[in-house]
C-alpha positions in Angstrom: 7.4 13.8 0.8 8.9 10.1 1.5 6.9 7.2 0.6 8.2 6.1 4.4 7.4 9.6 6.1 3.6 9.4 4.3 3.7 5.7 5.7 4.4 6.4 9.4 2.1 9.2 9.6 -0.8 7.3 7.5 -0.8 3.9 7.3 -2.4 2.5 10.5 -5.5 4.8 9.7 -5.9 3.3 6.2 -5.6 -0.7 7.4 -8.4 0.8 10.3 -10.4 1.7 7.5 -10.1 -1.3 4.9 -13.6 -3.1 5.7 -12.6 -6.7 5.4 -10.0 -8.2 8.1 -8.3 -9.7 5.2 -7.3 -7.7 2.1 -4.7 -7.5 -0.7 -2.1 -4.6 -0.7 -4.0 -2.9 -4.2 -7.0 -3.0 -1.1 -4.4 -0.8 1.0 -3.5 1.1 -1.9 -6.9 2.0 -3.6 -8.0 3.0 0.2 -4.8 5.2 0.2 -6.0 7.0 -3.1 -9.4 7.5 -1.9 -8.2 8.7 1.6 -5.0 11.0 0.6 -5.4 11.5 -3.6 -3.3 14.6 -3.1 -0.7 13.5 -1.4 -0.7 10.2 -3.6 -0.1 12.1 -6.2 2.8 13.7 -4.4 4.6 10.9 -3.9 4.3 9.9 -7.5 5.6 13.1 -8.6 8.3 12.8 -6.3 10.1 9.9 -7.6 12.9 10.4 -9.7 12.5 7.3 -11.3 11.6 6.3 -15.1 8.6 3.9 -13.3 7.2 6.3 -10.4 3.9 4.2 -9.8 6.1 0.6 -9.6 8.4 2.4 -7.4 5.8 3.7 -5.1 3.9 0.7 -4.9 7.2 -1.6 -4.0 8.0 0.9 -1.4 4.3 0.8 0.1 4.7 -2.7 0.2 8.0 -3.0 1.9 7.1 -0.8 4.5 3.9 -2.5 5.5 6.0 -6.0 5.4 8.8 -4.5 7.7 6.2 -2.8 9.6 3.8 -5.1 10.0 4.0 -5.7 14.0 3.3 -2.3 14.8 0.3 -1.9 11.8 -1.0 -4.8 13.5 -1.2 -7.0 10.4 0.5 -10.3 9.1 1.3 -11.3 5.9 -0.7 -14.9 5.0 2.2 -16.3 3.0 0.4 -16.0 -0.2 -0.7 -13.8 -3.2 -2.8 -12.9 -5.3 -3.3 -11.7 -8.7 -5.5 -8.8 -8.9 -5.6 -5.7 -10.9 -3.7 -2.6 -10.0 -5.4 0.7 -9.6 -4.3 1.7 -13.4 -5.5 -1.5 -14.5 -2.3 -3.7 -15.1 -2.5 -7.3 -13.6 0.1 -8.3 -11.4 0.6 -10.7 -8.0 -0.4 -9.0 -4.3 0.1 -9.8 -1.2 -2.6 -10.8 1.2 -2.5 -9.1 4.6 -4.3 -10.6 7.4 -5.7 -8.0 10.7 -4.4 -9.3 13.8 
């Protein structure tokens, strides 16, 4: 499956289900695992890629930014640095619910 096909079908249920109106895009993606661990794992697996978690991740994130009107989000212009579901610190974006 597409990182982009799993998006369209999936994504506005996940942001519906994140509890706080603002959250990070690790939020979106450790709701994501919890929700759809299978298919998670699927999308990992289908990456032909030497880094399949990165390149999963950066394509999550570019389809919520270029999606964002229709998910109903906003992006607050800044980031954060949190710690990725495997536990590897890096900057996220903060997503506002509109």
């Amino acid at each position: 499956m597409r990182v982009s096909d799993f998006m369209a079908s999936y994504a506005a249920e996940i942001i519906e289900r994140i509890e706080k109106d603002v959250f990070t895009s690790w939020d979106f993606i450790w709701q994501l695992m919890l929700e759809h661990e299978l298919e998670y794992i699927q999308l990992l697996n289908d990456q032909n890629t030497e880094h399949p978690i990165w390149d999963v991740h950066k394509l999550i994130g570019r389809y919520l930014s270029e999606h964002s009107e229709e998910l109903g989000i906003d992006s607050t212009g800044e980031k954060k640095r949190d710690l990725s579901p495997f536990g590897k610190g890096s900057a996220t974006e903060i997503w506002r619910k509109i």
